[in-house]
N, C-alpha and C positions, 0 to 999 in steps of 0.2 A: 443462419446468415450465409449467404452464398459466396463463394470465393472472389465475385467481382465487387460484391459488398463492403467484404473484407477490407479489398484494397482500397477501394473508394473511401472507408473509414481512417483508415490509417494513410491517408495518402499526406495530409498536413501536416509536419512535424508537431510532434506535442498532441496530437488528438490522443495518441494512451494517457495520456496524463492526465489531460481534461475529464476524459472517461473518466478515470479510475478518482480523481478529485468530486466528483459528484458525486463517483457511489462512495466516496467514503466520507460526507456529509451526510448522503442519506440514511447509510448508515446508522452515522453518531444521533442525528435527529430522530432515528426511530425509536434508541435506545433510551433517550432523553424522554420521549411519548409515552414509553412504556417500560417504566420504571420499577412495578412490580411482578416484572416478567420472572418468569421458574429460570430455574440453570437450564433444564431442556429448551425452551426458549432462547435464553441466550446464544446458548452453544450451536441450535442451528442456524440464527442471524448469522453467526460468527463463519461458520464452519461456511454459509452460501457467500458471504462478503471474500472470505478468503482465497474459494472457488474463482469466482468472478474476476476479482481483483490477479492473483494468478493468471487465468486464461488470458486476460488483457494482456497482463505483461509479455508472455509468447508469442500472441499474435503480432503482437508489435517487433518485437525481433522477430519473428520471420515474413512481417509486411513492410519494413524500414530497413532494408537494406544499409544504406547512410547511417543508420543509429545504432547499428547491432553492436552486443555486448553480448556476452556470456553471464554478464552479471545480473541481466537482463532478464535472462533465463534462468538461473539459478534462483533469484528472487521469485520470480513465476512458480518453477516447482514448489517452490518452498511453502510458499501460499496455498499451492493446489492439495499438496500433502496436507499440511495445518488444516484445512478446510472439511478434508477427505473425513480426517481423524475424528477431528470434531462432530460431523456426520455418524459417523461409524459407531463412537463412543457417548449416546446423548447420556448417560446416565451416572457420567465423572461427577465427583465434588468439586465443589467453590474451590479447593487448590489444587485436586489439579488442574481445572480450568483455566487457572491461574500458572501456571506452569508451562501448559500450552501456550496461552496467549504468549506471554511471557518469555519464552525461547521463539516462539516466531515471530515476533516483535525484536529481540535481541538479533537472531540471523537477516531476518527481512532490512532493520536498518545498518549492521556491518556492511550488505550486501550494497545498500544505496551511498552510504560515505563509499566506499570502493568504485563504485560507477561514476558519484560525480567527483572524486579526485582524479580519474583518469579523463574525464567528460572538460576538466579545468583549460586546458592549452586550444578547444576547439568551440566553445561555451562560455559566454560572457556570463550567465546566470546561473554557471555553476553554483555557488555558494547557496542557492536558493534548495539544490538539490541535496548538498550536503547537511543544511539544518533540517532539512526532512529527513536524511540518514540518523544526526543526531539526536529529534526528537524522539524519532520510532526504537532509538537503540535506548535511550533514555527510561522512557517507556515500558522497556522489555523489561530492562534491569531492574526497575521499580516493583514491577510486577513478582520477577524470580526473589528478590529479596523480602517481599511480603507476600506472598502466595495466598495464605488465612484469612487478607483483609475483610472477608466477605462480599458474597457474591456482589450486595449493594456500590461497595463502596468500587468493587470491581468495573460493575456495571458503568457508575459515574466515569471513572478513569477512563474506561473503554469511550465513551461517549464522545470525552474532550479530548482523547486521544485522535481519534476517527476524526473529528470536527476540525482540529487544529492541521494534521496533515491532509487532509481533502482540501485546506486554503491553500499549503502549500503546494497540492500537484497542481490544483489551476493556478497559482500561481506560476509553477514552473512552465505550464502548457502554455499559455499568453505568451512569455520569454520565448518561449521555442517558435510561436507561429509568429513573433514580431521577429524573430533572429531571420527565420524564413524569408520575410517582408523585404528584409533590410540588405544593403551589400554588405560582402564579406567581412568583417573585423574579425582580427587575430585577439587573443587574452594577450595582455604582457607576462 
């Protein structure tokens, strides 16, 4: 994509979010398709979703001037790492796969409660972004406390993992391109 792409992508508040809320339906929907997919399988869905998912999140701090966070960023790497790893290592077990997901699940959502706690004073639909923090940290911990569950039951989790917050980034993205829309309002 060429640098005026870029911009032109990210030029409406909320389009990272939009992005990143469809790829992580299609995601969950792929995983739901293909159910008796291998760990190899899995892990490189997992390991490109994360990739993907990451690179959005940078480009977006550094095409959104107005929205930039660090948190922003630090979530980005964090995905791009988790993704990298999972690439690198197709040949882990069901726990540690499990482990993986599960720590970048547990940082990825600390990362988004900390974005939209600070996002609350300038952001009416903060809250929207915080149960996406919640459900992903949710998620993580679920993951790190059963690791073993088996890859299946992994798989299912991951699905309605993916599925439930992809409603929440477009939901957040809609909020942000309506905040856009609309005149200023302050949070109380």
């Amino acid at each position: 994509m060429s640098d005026v792409a870029d911009r032109k992508m990210f030029k409406n508040p909320g389009t990272a979010l939009l992005v990143r809320g469809v790829l992580s339906i299609v995601f969950g929907l792929l995983i739901i398709v293909l159910p008796s997919a291998t760990a190899l399988v899995v892990v490189v869905m997992f390991g490109v979703f994360a990739i993907i998912d990451g690179i959005t999140s940078v480009a977006h701090y550094f095409y959104d001037p107005a929205g930039r966070s660090r948190w922003t960023v630090v979530g980005g790497f964090i995905s791009i790492a988790a993704g990298i790893v999972a690439i690198a290592l197709p040949g882990i077990t069901a726990a540690a796969i499990g482990v993986l997901i599960g720590l970048w699940a547990l940082v990825l959502g600390l990362s988004q409660i900390i974005l939209s706690l600070a996002a609350r004073n300038f952001i009416r639909s903060w809250g929207i972004w915080l149960l996406t923090g919640l459900v992903t940290t949710v998620f993580g911990i679920v993951v790190l406390v059963n690791p073993g569950l088996g890859l299946l039951s992994l798989v299912w989790m991951l699905a309605g993992f993916a599925i439930v917050t992809g409603l929440l980034l477009l939901a957040s993205g809609i909020g942000l391109r309506k905040l856009a829309t609309s005149p200023p309002l302050f949070a109380r």
